[in-house]
Backbone as JSON, one array per atom type, in Angstrom:
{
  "sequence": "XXXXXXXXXXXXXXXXXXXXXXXXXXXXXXXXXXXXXXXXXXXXXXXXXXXXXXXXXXXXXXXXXXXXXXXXXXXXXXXXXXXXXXXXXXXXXXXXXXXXXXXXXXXXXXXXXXXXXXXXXXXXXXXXXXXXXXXXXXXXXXXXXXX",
  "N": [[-6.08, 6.98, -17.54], [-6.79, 6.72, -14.2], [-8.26, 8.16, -11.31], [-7.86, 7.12, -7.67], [-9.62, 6.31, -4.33], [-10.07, 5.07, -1.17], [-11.27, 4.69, 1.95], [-11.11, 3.46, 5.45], [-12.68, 3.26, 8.59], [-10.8, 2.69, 11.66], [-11.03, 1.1, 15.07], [-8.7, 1.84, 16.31], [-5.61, 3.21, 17.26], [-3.54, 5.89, 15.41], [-0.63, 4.83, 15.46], [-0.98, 2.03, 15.73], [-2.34, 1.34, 13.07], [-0.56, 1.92, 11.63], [1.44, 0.53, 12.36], [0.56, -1.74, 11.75], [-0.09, -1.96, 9.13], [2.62, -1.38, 8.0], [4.28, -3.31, 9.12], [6.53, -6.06, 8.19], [5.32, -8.94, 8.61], [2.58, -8.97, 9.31], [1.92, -6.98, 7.13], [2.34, -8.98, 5.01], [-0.17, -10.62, 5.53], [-2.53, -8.57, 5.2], [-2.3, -8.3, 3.0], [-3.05, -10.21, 1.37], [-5.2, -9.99, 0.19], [-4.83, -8.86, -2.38], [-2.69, -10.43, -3.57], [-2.3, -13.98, -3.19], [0.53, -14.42, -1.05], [1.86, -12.35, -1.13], [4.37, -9.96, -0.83], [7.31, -7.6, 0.41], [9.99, -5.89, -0.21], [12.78, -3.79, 1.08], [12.83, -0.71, 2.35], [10.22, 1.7, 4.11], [11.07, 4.73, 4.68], [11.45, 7.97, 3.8], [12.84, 8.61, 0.19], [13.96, 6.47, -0.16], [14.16, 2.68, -1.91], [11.62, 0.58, -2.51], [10.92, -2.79, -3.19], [7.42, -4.18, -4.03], [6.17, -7.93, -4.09], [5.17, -10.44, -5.31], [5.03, -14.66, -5.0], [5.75, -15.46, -6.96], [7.99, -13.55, -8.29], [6.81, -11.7, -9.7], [5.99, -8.28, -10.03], [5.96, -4.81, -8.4], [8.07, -2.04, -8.38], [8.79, 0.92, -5.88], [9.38, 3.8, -5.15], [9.92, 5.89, -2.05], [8.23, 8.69, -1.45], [7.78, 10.26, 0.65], [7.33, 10.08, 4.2], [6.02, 10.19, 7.27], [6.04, 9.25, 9.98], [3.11, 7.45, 11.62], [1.42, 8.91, 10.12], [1.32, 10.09, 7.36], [2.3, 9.0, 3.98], [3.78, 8.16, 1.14], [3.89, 7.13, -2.18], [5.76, 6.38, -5.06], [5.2, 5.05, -7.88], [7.14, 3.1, -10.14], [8.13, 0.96, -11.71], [8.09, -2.21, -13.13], [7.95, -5.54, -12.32], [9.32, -8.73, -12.84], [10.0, -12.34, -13.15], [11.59, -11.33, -10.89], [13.05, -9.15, -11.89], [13.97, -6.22, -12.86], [11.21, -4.75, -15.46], [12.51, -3.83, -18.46], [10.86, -1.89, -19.95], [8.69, -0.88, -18.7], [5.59, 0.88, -18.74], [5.3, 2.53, -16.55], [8.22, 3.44, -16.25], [7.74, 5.63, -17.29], [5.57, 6.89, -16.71], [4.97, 7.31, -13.77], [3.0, 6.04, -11.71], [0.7, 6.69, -8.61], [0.67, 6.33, -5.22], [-0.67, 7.3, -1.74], [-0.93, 7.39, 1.54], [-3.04, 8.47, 4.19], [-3.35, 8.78, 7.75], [-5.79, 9.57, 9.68], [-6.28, 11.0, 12.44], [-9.27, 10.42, 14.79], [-11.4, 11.86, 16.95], [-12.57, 9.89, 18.72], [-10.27, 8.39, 19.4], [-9.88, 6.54, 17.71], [-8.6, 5.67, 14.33], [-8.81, 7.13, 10.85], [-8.16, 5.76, 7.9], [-7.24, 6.59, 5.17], [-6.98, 6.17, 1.45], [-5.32, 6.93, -1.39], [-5.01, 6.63, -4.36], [-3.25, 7.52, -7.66], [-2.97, 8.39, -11.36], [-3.28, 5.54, -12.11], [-3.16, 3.03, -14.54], [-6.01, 2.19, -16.58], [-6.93, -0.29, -16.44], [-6.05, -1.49, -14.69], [-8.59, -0.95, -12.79], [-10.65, -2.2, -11.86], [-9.69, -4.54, -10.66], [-8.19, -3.02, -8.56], [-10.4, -1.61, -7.53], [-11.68, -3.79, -6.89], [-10.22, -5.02, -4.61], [-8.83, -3.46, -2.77], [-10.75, -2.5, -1.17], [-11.05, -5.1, 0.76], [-8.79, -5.53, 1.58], [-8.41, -3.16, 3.08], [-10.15, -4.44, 5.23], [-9.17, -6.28, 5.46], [-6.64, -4.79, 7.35], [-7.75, -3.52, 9.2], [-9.1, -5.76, 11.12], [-6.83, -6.48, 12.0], [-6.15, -4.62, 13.04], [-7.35, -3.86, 15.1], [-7.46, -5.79, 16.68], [-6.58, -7.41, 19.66], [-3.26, -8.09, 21.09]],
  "CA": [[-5.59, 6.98, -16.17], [-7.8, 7.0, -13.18], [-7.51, 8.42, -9.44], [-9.13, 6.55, -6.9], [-9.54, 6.37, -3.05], [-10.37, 3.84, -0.36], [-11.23, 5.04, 3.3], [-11.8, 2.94, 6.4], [-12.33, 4.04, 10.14], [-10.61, 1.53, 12.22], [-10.78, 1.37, 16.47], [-7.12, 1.59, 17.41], [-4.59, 4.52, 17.42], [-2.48, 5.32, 14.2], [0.23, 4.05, 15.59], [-0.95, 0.98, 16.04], [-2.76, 0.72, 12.08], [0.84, 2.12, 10.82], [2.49, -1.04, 12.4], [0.29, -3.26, 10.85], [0.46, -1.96, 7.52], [4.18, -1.64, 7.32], [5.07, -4.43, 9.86], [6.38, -7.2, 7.41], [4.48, -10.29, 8.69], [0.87, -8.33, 8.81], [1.43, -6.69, 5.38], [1.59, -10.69, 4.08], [-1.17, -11.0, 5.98], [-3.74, -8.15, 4.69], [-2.18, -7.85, 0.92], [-3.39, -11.22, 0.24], [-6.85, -9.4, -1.3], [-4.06, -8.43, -4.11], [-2.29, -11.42, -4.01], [-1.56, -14.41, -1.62], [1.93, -14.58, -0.9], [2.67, -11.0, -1.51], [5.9, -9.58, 0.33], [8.08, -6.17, 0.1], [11.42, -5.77, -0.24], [12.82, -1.96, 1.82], [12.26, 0.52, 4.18], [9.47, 2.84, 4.23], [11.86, 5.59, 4.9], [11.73, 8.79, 2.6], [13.74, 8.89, -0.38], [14.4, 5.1, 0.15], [13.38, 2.11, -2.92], [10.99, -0.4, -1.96], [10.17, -4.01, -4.38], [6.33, -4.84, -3.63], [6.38, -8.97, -5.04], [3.95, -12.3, -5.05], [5.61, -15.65, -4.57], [6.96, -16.01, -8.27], [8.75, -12.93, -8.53], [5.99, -10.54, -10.43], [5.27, -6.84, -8.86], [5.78, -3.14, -8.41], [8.92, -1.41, -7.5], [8.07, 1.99, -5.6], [10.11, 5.11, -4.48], [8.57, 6.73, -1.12], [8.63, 10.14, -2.26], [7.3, 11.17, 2.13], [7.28, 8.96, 5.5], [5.84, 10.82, 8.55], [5.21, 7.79, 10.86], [1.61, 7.73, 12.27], [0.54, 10.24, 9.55], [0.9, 9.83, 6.14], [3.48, 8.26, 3.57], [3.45, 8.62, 0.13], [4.84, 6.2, -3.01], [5.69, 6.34, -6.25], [5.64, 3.73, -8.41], [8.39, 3.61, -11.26], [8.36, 0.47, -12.39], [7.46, -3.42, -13.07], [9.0, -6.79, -11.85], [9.07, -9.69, -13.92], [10.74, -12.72, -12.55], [12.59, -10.84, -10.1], [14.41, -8.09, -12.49], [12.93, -4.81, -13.35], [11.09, -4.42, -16.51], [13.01, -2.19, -19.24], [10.02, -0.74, -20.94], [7.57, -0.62, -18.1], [4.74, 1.88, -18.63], [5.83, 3.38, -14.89], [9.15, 4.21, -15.81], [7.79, 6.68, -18.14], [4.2, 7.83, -15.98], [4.23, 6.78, -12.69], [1.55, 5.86, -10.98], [0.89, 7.3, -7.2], [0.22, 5.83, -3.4], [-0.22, 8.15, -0.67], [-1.66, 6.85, 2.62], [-3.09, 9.41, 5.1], [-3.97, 8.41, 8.83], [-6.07, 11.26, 10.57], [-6.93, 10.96, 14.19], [-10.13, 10.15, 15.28], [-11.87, 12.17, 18.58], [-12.75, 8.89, 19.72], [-9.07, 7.31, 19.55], [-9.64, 5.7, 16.22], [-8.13, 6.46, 13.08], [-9.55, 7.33, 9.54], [-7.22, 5.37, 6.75], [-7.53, 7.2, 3.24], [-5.68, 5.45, 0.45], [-5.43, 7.93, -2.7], [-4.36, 6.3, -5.72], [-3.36, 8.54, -8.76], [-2.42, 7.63, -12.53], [-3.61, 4.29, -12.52], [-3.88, 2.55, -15.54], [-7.74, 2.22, -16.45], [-7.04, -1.56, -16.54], [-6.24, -2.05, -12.72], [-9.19, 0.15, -12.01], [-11.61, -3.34, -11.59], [-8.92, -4.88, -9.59], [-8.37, -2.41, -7.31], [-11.62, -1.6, -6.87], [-12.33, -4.82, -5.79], [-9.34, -5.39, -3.72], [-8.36, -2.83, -1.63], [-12.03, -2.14, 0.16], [-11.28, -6.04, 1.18], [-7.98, -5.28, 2.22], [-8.55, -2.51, 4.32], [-11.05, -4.03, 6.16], [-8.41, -7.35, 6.67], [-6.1, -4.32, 8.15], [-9.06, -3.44, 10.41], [-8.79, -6.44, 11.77], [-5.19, -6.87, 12.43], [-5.19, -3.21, 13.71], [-8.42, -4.22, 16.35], [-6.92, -6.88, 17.31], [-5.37, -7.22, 20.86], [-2.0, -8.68, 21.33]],
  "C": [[-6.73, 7.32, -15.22], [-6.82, 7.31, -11.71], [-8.75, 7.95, -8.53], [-8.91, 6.62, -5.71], [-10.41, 5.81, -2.76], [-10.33, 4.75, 0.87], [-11.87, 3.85, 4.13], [-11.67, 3.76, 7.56], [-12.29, 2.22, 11.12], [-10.57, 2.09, 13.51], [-9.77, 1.82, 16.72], [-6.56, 2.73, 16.6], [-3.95, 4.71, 16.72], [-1.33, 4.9, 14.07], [0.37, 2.9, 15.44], [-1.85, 0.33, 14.19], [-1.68, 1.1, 11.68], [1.72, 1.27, 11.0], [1.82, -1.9, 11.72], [0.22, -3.2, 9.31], [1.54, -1.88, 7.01], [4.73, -2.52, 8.08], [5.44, -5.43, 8.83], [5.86, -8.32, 7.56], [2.78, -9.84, 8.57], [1.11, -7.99, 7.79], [1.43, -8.28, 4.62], [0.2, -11.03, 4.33], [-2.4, -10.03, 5.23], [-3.51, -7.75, 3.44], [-3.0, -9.27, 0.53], [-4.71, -10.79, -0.5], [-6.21, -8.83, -2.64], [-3.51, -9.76, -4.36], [-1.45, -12.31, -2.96], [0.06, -14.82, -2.05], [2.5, -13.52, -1.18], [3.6, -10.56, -0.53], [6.44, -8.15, -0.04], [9.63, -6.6, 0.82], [11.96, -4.5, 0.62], [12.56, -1.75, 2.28], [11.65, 1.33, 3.29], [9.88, 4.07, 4.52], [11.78, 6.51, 3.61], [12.66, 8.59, 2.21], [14.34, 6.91, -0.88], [13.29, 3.96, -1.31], [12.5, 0.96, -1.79], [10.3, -1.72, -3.73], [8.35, -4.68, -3.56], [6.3, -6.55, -5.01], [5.17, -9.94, -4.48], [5.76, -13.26, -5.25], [6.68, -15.9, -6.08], [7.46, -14.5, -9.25], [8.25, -11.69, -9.59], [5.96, -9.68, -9.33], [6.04, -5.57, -9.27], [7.6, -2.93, -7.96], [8.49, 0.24, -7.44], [9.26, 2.92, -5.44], [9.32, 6.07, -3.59], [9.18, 8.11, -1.25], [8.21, 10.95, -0.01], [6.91, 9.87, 2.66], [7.34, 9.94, 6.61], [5.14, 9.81, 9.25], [3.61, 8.02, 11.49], [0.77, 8.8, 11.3], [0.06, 10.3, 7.74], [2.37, 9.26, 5.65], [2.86, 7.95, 2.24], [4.47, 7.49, -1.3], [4.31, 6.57, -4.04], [6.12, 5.55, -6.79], [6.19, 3.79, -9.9], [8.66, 2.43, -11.89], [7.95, -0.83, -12.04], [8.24, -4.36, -13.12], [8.4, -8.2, -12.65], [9.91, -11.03, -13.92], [12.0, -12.3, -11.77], [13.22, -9.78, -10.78], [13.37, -7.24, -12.95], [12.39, -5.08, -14.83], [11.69, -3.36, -17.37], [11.76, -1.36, -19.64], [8.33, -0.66, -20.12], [7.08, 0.7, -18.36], [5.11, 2.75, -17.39], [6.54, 4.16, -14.87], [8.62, 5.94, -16.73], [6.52, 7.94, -17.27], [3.76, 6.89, -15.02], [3.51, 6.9, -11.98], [1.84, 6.37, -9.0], [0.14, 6.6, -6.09], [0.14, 6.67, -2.72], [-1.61, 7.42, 0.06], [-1.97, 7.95, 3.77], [-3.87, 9.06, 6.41], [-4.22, 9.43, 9.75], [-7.11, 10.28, 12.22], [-8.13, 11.06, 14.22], [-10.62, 10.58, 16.86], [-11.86, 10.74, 19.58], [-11.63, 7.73, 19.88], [-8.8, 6.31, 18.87], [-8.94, 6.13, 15.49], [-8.92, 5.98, 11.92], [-8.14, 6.38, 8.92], [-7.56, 5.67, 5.77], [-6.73, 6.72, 2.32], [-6.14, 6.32, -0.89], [-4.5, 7.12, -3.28], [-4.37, 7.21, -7.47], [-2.42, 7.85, -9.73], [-2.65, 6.63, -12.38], [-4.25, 3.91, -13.64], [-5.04, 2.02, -15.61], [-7.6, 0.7, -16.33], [-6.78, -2.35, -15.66], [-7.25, -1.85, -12.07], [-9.91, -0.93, -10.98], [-11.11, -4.06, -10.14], [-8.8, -4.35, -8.37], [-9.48, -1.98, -6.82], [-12.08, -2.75, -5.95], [-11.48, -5.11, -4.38], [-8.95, -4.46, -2.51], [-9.57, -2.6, -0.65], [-11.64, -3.89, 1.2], [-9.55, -6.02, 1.94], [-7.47, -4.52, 3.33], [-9.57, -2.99, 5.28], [-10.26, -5.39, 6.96], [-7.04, -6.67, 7.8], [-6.68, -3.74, 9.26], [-9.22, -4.42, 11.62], [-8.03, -7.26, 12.44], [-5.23, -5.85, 13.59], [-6.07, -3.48, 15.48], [-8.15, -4.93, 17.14], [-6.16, -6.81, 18.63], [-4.72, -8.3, 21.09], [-1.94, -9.54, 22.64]]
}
């Protein structure tokens, strides 16, 4: 199992990188460095399930264990999707793996984005390594972006 973490510092206000990472049309937009056509199922709401999926019905289902808007928000992941239906004997349900997202204010009206990943199987490590630095930097440019 590995624990890993991703930080960017993006221009804009954490309000405004917390809509684009849980807005549902931008998260299609900066997951594709995991996979294009990725989508979510749920609310980000503590306590609440959420299905993270690609186009043919593979992916994650999470449980947000904490949701403080603009601040941090926290998932646990419990299990694996497999044309659309949970896996019975996912590795997850037994040692799930951890998300927590923390957005700290910036003097100059930016925000920091920290992505802590814990328990990850050593065999995503490559993957996510490669993927999420390329993902946070396509939410960088959602979040920069003016409307």
């Amino acid at each position: 199992m590995k624990d890993l973490q991703y930080a960017i510092d993006i221009a804009a206000p954490a309000a405004r990188v917390w809509d684009c990472m849980f807005d549902p049309i931008a998260y299609r937009d900066w997951t594709t460095a995991f996979c294009e056509g990725s989508y979510y199922e749920g609310s980000w709401e503590a306590g609440r399930r959420l299905r993270f999926l690609d186009p043919k019905g593979f992916g994650m289902e999470a449980v947000v264990d904490e949701s403080q808007p603009h601040e941090k928000l926290s998932l646990r992941l419990v299990g694996e999707i497999k044309d659309g239906r949970p896996v019975a004997d996912s590795p997850l349900s037994q040692t799930p793996a951890f998300e927590r997202y923390v957005f700290t204010a910036r003097p100059d009206g930016g925000t920091q984005l920290t992505v802590h990943l814990q328990s990850w199987n050593d065999g995503f490590t490559d993957f996510l390594a490669d993927s999420w630095p390329k993902a946070l930097q396509r939410l960088k440019t959602l979040s920069e972006s003016v409307h």
